[in-house]
N, C-alpha and C positions, 0 to 999 in steps of 0.2 A: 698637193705634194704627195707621193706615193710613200706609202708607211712599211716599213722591214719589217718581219718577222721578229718577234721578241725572242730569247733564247727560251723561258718558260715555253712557247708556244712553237720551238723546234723541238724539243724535247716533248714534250706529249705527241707530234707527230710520227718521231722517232720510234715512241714506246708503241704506237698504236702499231706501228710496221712490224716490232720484232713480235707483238703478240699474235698478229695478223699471221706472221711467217710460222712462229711456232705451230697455232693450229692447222696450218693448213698442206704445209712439209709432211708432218706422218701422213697424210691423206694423200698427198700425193705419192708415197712411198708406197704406203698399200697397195695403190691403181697400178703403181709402175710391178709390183708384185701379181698380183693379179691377171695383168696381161701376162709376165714370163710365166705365170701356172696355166694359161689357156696356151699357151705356145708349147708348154711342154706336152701338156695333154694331146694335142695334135699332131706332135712329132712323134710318142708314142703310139695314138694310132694308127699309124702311118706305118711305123716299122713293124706293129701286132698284122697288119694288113699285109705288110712284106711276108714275112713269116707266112702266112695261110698259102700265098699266090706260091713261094718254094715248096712248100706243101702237095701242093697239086703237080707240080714239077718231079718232086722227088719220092713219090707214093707215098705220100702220108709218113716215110720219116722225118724227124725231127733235122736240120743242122747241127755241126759240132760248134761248141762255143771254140771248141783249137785243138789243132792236128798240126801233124808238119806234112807238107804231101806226100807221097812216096813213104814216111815213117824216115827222111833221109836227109841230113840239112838244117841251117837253126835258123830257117823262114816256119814264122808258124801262119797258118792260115784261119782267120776265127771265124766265128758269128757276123763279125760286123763285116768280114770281105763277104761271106758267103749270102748273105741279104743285102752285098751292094747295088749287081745289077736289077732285082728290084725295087730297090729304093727311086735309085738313077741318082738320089742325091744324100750326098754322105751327110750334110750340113744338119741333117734328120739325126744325126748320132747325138748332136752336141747340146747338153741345156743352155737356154738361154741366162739360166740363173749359176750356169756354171764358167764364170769370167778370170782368167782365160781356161778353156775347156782343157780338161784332163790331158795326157798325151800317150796314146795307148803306146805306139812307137817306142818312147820312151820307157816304157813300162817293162818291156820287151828288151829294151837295149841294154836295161842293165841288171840283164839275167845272161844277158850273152846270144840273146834270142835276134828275129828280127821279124818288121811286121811283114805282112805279102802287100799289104793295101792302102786300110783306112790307116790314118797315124790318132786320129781324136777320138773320144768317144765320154761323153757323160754318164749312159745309163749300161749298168750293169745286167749281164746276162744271169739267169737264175740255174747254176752249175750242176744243180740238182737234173735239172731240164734236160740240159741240152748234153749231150753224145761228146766227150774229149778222149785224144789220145796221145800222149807225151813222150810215151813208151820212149827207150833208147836214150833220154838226156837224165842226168844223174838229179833233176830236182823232179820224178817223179817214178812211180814205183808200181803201181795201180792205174787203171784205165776205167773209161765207162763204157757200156756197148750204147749205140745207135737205137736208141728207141722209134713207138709208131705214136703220134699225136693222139690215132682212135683210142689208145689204148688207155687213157687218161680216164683216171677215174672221176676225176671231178675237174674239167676246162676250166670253168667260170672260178673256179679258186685255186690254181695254179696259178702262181706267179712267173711269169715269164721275163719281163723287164723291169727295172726300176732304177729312181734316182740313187746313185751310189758312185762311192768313191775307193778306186783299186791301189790300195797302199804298193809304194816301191822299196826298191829293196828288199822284198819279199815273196816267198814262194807265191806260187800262181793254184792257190787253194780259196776251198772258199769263205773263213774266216780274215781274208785278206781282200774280201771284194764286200764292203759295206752298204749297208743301206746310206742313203742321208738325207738329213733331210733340207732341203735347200728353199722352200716355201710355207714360211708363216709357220714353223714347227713342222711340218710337215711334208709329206713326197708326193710323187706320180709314181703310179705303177699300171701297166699293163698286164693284162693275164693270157691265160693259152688258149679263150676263144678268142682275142685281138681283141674286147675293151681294154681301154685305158680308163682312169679313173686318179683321184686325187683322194690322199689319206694323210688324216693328222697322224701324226709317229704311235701313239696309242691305241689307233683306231685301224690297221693294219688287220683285217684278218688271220686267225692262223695256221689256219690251215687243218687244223684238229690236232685230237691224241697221236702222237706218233706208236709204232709198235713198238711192245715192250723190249726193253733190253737197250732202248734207242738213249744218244746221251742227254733230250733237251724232251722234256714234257709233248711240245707241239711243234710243229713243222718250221712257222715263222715266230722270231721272239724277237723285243727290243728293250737291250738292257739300258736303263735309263732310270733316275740320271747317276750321270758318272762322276765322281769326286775331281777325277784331275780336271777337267771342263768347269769348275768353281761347284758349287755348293747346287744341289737342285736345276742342274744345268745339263741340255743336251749339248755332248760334243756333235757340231755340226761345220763346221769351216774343215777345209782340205787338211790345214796345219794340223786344228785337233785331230781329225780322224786318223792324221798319221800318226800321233802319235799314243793314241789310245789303246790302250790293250786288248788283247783278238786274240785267238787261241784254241788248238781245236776243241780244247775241253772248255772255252767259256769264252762264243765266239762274241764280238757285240756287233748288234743290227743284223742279225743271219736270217737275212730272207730266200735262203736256197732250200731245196727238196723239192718232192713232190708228194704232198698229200693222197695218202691210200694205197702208198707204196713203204716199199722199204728203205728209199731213200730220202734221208731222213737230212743231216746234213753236209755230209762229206759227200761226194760225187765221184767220188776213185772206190770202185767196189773189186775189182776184177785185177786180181796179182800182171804186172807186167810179164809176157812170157820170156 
């Protein structure tokens, strides 16, 4: 005669399962992290490699991260159209660990703006970087000129891309385009020779001393941690970073400038005419 299972001895199979599942859930959480930080790292490659191939295109100037064509019209045109046709594929813009990805479109729409292209984009241009001109619409005042990439004093620690999140309803500055970090504490960042690379939020180089008179010691800072994000705590989730305090005099996670220059972190030098 075939013998049931005692309730004692479902119960111990029970336990051994949820203990089983306990260890073995964060483990599989890390892998499934682990993979989205190797996807991102290559997606930044990818777009640092865009970048070089516009380069040879466009004599060694840099792209704007945003213009409007003509200076005529509220289509703005950025970074991310102007490295689309070498991409070939925009899907390159968007982190995988950023579900659902940012909406630049949107970003755009509700400044009264509108995109030319890409509507998504996860990682954040370094404004410092790249050449903008807004001139002519009432939310900007100052312009950057068009820089040359030779002209970099130090490639390899220029920050060119990274994991970051562009607060809305908000000026298009760059205390308003955050670092974040989206893996295990920590981001993806590409630089201005086209590595990519992966850094814990602490571990971010800084680019160095800035020149005096500048408002932040060094180039790249990240203020952390921040009280409203709980006690000892990175604000890292979309929500938090919207709603955390940014400001030109006390940006947080300002990974813009360029090391060895004078631009330090605002990227509007040059009066609108």
């Amino acid at each position: 005669m075939r013998k049931a299972f005692t309730l004692i001895e479902l119960l111990v199979v029970i336990a051994i399962i949820a203990i089983l599942a306990a260890i073995l859930f964060p483990v599989f959480a890390k892998a499934k992290d682990a993979a989205k930080k190797t996807q991102s790292i290559n997606n930044m490659k990818q777009i640092g490699t865009s970048v070089m191939i516009y380069l040879a295109d466009y004599d060694d100037q840099m792209p704007m991260s945003a213009y409007r064509p003509g200076q005529t019209g509220l289509t703005v045109f950025s970074v991310y159209d102007a490295l689309d046709p070498y991409m070939k594929n925009v899907q390159i813009l968007t982190s995988p660990a950023d579900n659902p990805p940012q909406s630049w479109k949107n970003r755009l729409n509700g400044l009264g703006l509108q995109s030319s292209k890409v509507e998504r984009a996860s990682y954040v241009p370094n404004l410092g970087l790249f050449a903008e001109n807004l001139c002519g619409l009432p939310i900007k005042t100052a312009y950057t000129p068009i820089s040359n990439h030779s002209g970099l004093e130090d490639g390899t620690g220029t920050i060119m891309f990274f994991d970051g999140y562009i607060k809305t309803a908000a000026l298009l500055d760059y205390y308003t385009f955050l670092g974040q970090a989206r893996h295990a504490d920590g981001l993806v960042v590409n630089y201005a020779d086209s590595h990519a690379k992966f850094h814990k939020w602490n571990g971010i180089p800084t680019g160095g001393a800035t020149p005096p008179g500048s408002r932040a010691a060094t180039y790249y800072s990240w203020r952390s941690p921040e009280p409203t994000c709980g006690p000892d705590q990175l604000c890292w989730t979309n929500q938090e970073l919207q709603a955390v305090s940014s400001t030109a005099a006390n940006p947080y996670n300002d990974l813009h400038g360029v090391p060895g220059s004078t631009i330090t972190d605002s990227e509007d030098q040059i009066p609108c005419p």
